[in-house]
C-alpha positions as a Markdown table, in Angstrom:
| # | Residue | x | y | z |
|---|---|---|---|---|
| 1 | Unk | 7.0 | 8.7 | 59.2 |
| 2 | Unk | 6.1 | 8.6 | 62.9 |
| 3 | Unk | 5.7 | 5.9 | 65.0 |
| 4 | Unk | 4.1 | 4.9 | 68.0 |
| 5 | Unk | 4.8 | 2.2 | 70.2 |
| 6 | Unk | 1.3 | -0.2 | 71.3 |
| 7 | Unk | 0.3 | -2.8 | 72.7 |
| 8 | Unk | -3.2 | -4.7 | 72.5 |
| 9 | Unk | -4.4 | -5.3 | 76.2 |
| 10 | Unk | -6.8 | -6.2 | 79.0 |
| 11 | Unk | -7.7 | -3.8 | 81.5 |
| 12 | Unk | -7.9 | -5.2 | 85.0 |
| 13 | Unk | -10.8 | -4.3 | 87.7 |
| 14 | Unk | -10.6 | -1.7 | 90.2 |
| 15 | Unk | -11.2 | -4.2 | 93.0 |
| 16 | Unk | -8.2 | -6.8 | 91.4 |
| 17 | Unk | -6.3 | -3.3 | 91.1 |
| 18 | Unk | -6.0 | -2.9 | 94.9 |
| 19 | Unk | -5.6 | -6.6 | 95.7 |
| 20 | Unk | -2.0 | -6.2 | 93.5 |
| 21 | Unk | -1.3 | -2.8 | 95.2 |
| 22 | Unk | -1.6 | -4.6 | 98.5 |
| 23 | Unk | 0.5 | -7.8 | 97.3 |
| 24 | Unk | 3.3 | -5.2 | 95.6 |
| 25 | Unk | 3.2 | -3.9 | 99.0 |
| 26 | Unk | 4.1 | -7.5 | 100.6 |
| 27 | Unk | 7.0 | -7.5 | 98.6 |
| 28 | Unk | 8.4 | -4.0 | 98.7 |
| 29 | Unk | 8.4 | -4.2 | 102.7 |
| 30 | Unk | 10.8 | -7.5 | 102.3 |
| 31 | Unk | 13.6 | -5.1 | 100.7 |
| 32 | Unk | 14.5 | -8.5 | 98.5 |
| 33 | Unk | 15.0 | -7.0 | 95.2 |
| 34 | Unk | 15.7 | -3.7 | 93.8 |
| 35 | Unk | 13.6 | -3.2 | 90.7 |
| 36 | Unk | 10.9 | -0.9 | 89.4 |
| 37 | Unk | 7.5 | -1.6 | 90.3 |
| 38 | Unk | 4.7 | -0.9 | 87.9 |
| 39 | Unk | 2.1 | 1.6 | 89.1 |
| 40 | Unk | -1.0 | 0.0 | 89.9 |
| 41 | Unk | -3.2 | 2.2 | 87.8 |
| 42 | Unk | -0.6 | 0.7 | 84.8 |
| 43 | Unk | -1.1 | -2.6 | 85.5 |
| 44 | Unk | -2.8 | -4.7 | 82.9 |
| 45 | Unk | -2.4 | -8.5 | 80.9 |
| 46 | Unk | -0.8 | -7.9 | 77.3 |
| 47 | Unk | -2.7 | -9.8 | 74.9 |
| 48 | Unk | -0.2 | -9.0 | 72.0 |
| 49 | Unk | 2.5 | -6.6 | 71.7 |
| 50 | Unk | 3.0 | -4.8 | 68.7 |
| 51 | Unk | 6.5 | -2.3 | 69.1 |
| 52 | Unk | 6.7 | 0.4 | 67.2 |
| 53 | Unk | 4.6 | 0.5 | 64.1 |
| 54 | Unk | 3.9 | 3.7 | 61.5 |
| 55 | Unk | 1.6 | 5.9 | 62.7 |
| 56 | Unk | -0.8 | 5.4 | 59.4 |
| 57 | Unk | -1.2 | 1.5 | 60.4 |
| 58 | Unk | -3.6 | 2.2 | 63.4 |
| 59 | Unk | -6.0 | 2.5 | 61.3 |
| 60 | Unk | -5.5 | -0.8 | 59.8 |
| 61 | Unk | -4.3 | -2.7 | 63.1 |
| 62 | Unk | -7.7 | -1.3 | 64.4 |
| 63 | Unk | -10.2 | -2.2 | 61.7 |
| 64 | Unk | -8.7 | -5.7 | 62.1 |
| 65 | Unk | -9.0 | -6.0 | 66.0 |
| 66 | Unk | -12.8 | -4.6 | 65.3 |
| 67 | Unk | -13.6 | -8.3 | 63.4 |
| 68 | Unk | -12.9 | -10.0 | 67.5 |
| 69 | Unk | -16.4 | -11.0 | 67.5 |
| 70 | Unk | -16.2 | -13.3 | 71.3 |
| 71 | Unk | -18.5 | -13.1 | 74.1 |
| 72 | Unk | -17.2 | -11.8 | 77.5 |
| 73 | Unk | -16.0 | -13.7 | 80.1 |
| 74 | Unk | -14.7 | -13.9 | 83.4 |
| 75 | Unk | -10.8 | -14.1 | 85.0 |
| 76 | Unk | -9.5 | -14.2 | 88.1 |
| 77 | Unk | -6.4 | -13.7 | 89.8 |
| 78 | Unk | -4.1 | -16.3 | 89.7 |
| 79 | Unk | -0.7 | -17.4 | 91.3 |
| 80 | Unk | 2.3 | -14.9 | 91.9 |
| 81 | Unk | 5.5 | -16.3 | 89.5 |
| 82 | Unk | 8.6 | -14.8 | 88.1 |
| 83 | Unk | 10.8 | -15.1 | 84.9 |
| 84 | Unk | 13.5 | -16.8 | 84.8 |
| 85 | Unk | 14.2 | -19.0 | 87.5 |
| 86 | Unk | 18.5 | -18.3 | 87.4 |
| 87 | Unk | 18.3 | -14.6 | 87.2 |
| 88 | Unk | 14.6 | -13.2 | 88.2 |
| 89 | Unk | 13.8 | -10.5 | 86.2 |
| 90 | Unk | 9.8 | -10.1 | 86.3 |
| 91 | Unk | 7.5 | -10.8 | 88.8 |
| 92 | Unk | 3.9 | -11.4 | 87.8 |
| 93 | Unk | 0.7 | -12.7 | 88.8 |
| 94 | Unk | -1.3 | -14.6 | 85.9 |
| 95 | Unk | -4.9 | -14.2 | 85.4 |
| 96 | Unk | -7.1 | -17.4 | 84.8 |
| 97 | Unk | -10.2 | -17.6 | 82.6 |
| 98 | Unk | -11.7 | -20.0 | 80.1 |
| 99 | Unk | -12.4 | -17.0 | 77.7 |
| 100 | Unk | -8.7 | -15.4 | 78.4 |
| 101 | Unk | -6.6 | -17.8 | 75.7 |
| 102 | Unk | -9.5 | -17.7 | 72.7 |
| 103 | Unk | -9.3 | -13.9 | 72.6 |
| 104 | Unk | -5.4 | -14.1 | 72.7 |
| 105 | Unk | -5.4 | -16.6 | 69.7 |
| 106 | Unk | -8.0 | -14.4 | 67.6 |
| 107 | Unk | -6.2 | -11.2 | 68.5 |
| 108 | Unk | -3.1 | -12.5 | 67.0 |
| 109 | Unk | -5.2 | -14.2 | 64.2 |
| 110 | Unk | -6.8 | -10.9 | 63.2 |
| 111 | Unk | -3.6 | -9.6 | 62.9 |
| 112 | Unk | -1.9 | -12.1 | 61.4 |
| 113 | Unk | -0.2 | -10.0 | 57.6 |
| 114 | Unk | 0.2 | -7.3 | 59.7 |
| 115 | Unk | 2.4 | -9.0 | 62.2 |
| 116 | Unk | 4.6 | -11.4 | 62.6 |
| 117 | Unk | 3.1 | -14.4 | 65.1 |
| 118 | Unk | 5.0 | -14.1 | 68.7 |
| 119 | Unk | 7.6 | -17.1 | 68.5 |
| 120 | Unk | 7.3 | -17.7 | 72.5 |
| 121 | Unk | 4.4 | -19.2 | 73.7 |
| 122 | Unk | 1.8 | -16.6 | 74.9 |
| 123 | Unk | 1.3 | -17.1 | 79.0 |
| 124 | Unk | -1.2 | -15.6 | 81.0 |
| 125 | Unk | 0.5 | -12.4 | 83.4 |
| 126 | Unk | 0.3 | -9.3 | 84.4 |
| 127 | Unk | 3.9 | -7.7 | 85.2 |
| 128 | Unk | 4.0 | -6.1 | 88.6 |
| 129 | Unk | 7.8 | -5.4 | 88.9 |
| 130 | Unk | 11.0 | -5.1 | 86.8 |
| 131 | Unk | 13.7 | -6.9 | 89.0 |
| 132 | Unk | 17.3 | -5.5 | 88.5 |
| 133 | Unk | 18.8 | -7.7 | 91.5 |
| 134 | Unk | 17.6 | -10.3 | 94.6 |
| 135 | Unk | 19.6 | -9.8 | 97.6 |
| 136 | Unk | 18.5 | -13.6 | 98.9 |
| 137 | Unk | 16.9 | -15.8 | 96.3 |
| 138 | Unk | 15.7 | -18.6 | 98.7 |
| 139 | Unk | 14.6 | -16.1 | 100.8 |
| 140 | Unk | 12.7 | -14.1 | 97.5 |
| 141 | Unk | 11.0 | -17.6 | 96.4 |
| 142 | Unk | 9.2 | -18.7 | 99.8 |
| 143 | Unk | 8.4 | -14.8 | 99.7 |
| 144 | Unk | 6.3 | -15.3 | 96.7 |
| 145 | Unk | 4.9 | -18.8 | 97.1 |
| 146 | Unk | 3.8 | -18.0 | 100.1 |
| 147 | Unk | 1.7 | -14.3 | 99.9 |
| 148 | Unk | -1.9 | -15.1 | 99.9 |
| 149 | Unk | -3.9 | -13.7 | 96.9 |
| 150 | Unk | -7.6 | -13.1 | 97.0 |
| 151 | Unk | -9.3 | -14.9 | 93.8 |
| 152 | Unk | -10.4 | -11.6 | 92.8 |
| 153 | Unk | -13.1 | -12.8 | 89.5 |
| 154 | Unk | -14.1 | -9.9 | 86.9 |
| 155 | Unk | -16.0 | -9.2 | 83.8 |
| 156 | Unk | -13.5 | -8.6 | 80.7 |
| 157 | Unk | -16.2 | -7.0 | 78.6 |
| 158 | Unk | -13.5 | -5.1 | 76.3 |
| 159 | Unk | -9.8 | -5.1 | 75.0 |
| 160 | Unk | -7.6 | -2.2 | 74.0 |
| 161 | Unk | -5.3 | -1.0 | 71.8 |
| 162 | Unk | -2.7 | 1.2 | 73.6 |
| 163 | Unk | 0.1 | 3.8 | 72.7 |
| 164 | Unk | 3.4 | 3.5 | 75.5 |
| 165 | Unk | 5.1 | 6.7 | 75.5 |
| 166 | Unk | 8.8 | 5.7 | 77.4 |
| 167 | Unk | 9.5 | 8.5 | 79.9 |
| 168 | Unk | 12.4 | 9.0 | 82.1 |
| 169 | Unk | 9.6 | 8.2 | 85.3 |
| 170 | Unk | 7.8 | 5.2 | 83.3 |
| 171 | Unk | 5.9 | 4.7 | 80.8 |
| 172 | Unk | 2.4 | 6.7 | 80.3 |
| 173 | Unk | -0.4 | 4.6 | 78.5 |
| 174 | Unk | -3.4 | 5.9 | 76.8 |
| 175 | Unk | -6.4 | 4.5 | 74.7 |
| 176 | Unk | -6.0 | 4.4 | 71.4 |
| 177 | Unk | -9.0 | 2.0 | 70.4 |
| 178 | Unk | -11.5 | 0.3 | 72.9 |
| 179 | Unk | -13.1 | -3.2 | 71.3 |
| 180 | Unk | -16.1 | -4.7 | 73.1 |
| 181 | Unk | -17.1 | -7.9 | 73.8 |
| 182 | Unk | -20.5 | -9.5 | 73.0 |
């Protein structure tokens, strides 16, 4: 039996791409935290995470997320935030969109036999770094209230079902299905 670990995803547009290089680049130049950054061309808003599932369910898990019959619609970037407040250990920017929480819902309602439902709420964001420590917390906060981010807007005209392969330099990510939007 072999598995694979996926994720079901949104891609994000090469334009809001280089808007989160250059605000990853804001906060690398403060030295605040040590942490891994997520490379840009990885960078995308998890719609549902799956783990590691048998190899001979793709099939399945795919045929389901083919029945997402929703129109396309637009996002933009959002605010900059982190998780948790007490010990920071993510730093993401959330994408806003009316469209963005229906096709969350039916993703996991398509799904719903093969999967359990998430327990946590599902929220809008798009991981940009991994934080392993903050050398100055105050300091780290008015950091991120306080970068500018352009409202980048974009089409989401598809979703995707991804294999993550965990390598000792990251994770590589590769198309396993691509499900369009009317």
């Amino acid at each position: 039996m072999k598995m694979v670990r996926v994720f079901v995803c949104v891609e994000l547009s090469e334009k809001a791409r280089e808007e989160l290089r250059r605000v990853i680049g804001e906060i690398k130049k403060t030295d605040l935290i040590k942490g891994k950054y997520v490379e840009v061309e990885n960078l995308h808003l998890t719609l549902k995470f799956l783990g590691e599932v048998d190899e001979k369910q793709i099939e399945r898990i795919t045929k389901a997320l083919d029945s997402v019959k929703l129109k396309s619609f637009k996002v933009k970037l959002g605010r900059l935030g982190y998780f948790s407040p007490k010990f920071i250990k993510v730093i993401w920017i959330n994408l806003v969109g009316e469209g963005l929480r229906g096709l969350q819902e039916e993703v996991e309602r398509v799904l719903t036999g093969l999967f359990l439902k998430e327990k946590r709420e599902w929220k809008s964001h798009v991981t940009l770094a991994r934080v392993k420590s903050v050398r100055d917390k105050e300091s780290f906060r008015d950091l991120i209230e306080n970068i500018d981010i352009s409202e980048i807007e974009f089409k989401v005209e598809n979703f995707r079902l991804k294999k993550s392969e965990l390598t000792r330099q990251g994770p590589n990510y590769s198309d396993l299905a691509k499900f369009k939007l009317g």
